[in-house]
VMD Tcl script that builds the backbone (N, CA, C; Angstrom):
set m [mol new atoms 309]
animate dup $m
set s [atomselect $m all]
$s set {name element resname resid chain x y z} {
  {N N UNK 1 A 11.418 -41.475 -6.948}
  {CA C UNK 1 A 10.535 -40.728 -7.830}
  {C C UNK 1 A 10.214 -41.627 -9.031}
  {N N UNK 2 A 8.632 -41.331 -9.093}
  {CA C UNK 2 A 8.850 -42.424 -10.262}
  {C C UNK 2 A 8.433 -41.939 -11.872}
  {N N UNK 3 A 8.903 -42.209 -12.814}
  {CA C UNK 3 A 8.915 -42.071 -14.275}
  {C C UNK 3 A 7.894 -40.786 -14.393}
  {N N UNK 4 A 6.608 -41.227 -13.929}
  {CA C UNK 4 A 5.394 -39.881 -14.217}
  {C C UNK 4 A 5.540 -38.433 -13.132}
  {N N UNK 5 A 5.867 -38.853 -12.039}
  {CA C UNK 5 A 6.110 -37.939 -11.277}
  {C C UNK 5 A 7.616 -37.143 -11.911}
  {N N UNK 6 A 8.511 -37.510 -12.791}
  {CA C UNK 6 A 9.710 -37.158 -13.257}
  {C C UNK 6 A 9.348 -36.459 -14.194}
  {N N UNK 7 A 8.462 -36.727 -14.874}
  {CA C UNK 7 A 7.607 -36.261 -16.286}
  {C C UNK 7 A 6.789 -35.315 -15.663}
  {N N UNK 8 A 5.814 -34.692 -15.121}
  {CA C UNK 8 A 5.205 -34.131 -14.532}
  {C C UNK 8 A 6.346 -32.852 -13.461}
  {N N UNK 9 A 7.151 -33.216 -13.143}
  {CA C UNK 9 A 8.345 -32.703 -12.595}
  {C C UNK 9 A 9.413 -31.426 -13.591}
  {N N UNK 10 A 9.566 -31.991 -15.126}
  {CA C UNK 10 A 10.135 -31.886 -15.739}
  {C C UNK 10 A 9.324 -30.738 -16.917}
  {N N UNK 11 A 8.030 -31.197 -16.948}
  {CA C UNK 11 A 6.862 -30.359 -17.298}
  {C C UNK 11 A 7.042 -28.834 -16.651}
  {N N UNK 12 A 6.781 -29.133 -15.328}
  {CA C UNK 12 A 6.266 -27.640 -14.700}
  {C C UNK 12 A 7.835 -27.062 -14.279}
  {N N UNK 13 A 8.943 -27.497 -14.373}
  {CA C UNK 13 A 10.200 -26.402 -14.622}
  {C C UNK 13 A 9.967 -25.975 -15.917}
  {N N UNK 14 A 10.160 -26.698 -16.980}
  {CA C UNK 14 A 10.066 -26.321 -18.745}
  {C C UNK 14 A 8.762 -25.042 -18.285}
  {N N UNK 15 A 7.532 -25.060 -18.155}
  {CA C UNK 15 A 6.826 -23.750 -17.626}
  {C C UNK 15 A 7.345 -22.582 -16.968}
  {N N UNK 16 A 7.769 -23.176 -15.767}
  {CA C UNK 16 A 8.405 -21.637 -15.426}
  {C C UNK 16 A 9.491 -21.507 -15.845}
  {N N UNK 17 A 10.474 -21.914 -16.348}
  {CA C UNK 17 A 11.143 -21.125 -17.273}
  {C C UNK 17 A 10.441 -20.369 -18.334}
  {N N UNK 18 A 9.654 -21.062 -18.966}
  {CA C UNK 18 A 8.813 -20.280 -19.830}
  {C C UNK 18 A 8.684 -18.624 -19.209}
  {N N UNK 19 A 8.172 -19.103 -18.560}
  {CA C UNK 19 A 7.022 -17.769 -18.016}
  {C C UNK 19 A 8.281 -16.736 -17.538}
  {N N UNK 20 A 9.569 -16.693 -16.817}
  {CA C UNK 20 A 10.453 -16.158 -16.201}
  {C C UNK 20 A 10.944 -15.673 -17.670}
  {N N UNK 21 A 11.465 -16.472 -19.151}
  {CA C UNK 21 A 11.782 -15.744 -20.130}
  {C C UNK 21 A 11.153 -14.881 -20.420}
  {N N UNK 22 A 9.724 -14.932 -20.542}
  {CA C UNK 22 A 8.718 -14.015 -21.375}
  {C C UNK 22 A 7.434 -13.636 -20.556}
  {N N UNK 23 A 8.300 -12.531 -19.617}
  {CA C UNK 23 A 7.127 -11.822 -18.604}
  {C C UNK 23 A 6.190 -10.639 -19.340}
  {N N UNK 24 A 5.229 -10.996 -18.736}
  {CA C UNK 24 A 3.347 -10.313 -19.375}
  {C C UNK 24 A 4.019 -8.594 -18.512}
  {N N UNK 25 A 3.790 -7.947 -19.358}
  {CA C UNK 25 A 3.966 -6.441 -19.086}
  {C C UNK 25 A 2.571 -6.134 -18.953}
  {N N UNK 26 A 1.651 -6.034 -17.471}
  {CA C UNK 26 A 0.721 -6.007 -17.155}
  {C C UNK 26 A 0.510 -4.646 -17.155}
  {N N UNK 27 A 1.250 -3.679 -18.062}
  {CA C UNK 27 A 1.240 -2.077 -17.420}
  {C C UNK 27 A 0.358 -1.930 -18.878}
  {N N UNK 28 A 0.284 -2.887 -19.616}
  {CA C UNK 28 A 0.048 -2.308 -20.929}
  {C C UNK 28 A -1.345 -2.867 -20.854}
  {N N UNK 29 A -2.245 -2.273 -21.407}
  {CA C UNK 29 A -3.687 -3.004 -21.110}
  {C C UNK 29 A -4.167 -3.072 -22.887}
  {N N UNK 30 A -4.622 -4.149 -23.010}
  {CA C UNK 30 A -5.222 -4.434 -24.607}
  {C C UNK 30 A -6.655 -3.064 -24.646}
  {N N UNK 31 A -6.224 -2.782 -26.001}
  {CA C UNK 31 A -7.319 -2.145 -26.114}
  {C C UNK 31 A -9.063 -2.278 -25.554}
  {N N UNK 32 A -9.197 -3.623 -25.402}
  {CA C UNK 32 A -10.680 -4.282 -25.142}
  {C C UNK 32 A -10.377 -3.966 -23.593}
  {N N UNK 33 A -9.624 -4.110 -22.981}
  {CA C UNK 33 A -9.426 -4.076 -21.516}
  {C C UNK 33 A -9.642 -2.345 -21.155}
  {N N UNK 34 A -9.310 -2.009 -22.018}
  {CA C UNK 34 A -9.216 -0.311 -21.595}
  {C C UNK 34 A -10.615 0.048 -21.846}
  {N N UNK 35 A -11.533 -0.172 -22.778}
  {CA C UNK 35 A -12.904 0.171 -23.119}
  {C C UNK 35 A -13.454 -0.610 -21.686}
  {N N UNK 36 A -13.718 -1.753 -21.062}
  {CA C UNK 36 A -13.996 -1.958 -20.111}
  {C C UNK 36 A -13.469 -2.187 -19.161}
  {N N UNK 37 A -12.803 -1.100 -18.807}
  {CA C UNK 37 A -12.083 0.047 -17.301}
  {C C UNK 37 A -13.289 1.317 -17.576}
  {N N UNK 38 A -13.257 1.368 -19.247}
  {CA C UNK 38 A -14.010 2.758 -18.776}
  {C C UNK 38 A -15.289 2.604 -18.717}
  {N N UNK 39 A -16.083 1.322 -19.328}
  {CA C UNK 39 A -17.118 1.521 -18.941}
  {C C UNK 39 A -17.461 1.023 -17.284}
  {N N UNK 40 A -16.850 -0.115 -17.390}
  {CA C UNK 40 A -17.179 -0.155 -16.011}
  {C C UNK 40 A -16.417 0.092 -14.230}
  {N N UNK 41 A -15.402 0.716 -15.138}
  {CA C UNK 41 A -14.906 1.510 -14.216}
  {C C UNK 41 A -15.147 2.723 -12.882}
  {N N UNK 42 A -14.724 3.345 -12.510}
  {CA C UNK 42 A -15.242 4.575 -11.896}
  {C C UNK 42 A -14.427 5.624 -11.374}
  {N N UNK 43 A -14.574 6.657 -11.931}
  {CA C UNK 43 A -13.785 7.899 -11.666}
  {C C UNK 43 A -14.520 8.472 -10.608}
  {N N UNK 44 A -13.192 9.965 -10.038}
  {CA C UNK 44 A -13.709 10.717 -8.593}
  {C C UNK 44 A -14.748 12.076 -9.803}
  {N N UNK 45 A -15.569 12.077 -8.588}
  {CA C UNK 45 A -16.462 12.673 -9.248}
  {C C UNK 45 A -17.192 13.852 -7.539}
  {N N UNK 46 A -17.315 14.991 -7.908}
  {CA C UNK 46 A -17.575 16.064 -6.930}
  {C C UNK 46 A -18.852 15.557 -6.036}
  {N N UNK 47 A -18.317 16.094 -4.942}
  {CA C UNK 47 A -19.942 15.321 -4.254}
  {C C UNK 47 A -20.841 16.348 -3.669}
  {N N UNK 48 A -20.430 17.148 -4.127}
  {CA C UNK 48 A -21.262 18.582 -3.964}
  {C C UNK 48 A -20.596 19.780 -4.639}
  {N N UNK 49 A -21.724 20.853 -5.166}
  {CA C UNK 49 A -20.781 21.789 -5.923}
  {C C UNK 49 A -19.995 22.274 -5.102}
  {N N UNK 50 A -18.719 22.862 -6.117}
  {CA C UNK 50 A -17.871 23.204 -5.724}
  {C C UNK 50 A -17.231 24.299 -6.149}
  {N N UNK 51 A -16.850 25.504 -5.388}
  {CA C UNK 51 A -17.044 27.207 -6.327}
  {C C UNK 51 A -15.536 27.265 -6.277}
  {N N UNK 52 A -15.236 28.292 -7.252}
  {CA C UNK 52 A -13.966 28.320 -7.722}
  {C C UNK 52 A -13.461 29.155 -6.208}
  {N N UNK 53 A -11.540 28.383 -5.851}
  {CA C UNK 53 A -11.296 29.309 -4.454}
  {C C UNK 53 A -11.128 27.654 -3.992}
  {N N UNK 54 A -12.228 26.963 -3.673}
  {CA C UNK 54 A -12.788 25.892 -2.644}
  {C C UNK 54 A -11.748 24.974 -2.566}
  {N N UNK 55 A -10.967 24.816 -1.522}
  {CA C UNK 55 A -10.097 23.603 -0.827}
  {C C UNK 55 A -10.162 22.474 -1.071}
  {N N UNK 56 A -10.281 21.097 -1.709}
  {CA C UNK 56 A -10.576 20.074 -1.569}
  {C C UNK 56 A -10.105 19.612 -0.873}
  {N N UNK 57 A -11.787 18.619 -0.339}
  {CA C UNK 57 A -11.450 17.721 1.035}
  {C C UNK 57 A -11.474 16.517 0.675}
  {N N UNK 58 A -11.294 15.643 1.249}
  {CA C UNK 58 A -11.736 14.282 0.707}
  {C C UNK 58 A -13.195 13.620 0.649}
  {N N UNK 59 A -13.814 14.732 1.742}
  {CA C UNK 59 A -15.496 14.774 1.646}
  {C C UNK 59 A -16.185 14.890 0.437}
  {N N UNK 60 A -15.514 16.156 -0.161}
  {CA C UNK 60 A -15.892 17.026 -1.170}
  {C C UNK 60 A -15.935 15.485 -2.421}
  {N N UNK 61 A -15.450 14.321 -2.806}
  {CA C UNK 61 A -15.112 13.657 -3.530}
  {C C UNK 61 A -15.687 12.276 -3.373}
  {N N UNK 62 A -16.270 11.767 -4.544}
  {CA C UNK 62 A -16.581 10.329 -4.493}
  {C C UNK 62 A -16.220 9.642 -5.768}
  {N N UNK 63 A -16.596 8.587 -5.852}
  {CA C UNK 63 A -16.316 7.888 -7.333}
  {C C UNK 63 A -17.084 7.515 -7.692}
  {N N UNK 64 A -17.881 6.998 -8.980}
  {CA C UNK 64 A -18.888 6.525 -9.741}
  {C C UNK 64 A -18.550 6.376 -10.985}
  {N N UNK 65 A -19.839 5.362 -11.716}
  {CA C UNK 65 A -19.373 5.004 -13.141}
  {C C UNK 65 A -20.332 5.882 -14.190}
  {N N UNK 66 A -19.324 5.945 -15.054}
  {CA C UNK 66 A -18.216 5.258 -15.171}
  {C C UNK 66 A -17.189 5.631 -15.049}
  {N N UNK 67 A -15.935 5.142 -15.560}
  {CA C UNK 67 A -14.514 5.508 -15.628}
  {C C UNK 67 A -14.381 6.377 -16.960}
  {N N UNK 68 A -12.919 6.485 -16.938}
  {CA C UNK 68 A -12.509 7.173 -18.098}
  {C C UNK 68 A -12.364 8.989 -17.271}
  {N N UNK 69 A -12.029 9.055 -16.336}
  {CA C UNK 69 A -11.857 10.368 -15.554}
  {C C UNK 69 A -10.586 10.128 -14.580}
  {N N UNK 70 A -10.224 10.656 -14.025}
  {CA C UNK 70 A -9.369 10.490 -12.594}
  {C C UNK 70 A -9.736 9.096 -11.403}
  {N N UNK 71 A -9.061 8.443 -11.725}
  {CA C UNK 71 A -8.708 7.208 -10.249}
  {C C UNK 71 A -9.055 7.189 -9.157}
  {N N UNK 72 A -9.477 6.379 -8.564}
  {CA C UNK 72 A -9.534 6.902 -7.530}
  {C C UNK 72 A -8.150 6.926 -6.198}
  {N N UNK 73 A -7.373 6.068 -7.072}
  {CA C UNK 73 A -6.228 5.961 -6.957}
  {C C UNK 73 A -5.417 7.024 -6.801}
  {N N UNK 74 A -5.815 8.448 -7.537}
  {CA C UNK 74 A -5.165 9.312 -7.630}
  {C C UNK 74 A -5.732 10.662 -6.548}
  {N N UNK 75 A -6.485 10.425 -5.718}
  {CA C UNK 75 A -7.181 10.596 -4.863}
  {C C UNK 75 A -6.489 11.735 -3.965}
  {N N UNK 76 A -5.111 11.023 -3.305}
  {CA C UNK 76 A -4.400 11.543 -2.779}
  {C C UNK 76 A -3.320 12.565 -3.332}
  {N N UNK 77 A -3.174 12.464 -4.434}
  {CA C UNK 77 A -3.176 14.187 -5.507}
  {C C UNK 77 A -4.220 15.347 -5.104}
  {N N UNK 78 A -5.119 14.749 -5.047}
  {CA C UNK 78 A -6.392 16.070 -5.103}
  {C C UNK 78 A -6.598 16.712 -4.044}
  {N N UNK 79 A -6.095 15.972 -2.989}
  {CA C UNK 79 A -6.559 16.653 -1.979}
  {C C UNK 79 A -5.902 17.946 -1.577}
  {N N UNK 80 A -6.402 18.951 -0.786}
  {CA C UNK 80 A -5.690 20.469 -0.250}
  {C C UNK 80 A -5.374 20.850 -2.074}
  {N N UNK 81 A -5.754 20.817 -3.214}
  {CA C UNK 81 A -5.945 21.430 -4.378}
  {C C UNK 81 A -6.852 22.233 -4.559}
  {N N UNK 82 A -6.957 23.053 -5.050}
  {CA C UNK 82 A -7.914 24.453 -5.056}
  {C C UNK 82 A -8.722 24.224 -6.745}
  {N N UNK 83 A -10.144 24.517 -6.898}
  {CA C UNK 83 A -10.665 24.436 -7.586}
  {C C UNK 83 A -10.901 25.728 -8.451}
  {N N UNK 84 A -10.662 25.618 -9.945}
  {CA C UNK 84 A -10.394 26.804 -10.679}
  {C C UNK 84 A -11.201 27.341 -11.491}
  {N N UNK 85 A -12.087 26.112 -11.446}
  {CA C UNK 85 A -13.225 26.313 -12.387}
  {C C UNK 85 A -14.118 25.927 -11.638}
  {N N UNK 86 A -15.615 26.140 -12.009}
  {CA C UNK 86 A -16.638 25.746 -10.761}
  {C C UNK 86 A -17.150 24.359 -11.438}
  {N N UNK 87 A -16.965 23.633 -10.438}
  {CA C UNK 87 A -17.493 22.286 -10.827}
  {C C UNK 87 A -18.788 21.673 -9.711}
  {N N UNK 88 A -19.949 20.560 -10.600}
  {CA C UNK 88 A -21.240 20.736 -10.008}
  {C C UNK 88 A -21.327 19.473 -9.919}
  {N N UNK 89 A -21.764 19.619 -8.618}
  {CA C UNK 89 A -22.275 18.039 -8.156}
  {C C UNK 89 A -22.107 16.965 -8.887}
  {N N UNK 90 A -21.758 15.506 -8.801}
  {CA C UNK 90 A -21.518 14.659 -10.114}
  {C C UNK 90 A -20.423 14.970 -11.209}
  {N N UNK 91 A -20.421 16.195 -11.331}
  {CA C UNK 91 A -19.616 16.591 -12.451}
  {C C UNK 91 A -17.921 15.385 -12.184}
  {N N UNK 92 A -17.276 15.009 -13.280}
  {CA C UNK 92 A -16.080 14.453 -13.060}
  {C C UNK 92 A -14.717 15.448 -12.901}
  {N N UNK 93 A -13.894 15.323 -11.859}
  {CA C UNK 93 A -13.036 16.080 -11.250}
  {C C UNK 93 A -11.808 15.807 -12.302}
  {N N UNK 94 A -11.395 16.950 -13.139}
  {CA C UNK 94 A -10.576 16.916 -13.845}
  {C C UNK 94 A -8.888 17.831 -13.787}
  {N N UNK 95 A -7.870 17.344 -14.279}
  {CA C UNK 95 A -7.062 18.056 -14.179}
  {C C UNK 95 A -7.452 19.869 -14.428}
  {N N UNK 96 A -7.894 19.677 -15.335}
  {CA C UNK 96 A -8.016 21.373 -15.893}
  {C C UNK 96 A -9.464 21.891 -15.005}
  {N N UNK 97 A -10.389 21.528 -13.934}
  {CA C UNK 97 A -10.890 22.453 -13.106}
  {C C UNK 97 A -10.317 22.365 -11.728}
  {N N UNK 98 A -8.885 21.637 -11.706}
  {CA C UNK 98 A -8.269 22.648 -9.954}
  {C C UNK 98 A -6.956 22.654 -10.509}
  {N N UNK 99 A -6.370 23.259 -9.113}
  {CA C UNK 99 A -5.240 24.234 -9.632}
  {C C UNK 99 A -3.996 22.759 -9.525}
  {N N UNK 100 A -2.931 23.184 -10.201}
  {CA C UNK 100 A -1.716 22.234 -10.157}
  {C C UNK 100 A -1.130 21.872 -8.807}
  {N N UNK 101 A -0.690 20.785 -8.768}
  {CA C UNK 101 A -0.230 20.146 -7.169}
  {C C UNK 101 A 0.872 21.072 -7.481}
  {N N UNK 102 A 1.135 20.911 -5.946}
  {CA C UNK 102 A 2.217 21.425 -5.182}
  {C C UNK 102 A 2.991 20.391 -4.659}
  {N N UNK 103 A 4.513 21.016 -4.712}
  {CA C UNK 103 A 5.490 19.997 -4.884}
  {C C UNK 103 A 5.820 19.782 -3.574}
}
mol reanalyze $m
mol bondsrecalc $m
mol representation Tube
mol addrep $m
């Protein structure tokens, strides 16, 4: 091995140690990061009205922007949830218009 390759060697351990001391808590999002999730994000949003009573299907549901509503991630919460309030086409699918999951 020679001198630069030792140096170059010696470099990128000193890094990851770095990085292994002082891990990025990616759960936390900077404020600027969170304003654009929501703008250009996209929440589930009804894909046809939907009358209070009504089953959700996964039909019943799409996503569009922007964000700043329900995940679509969270998708699989909603489903077989009953709608409590009447919500209209487009409208964004919120905790408080269907009923609470079931455990």
């Amino acid at each position: 091995i020679t001198p630069e390759e030792l140096k170059t060697l010696v470099s990128g351990v000193k890094f990851i140690d770095a990085a292994i001391r002082n891990p990025a808590d990616k759960t936390c999002l900077s404020t600027s990061a969170e304003e654009m999730r929501r703008i250009f994000g996209r929440s589930v949003v009804a894909n046809s009205n939907l009358e209070v009573g009504h089953r959700i299907e996964i039909g019943d549901l799409v996503y569009k922007k922007p964000g700043g509503g329900l995940s679509w991630k969270d998708i699989g919460t909603l489903i077989n949830r009953r709608v409590v309030r009447p919500v209209l086409r487009d409208d964004l699918i919120t905790e408080a218009n269907i009923s609470e999951a079931t455990k």
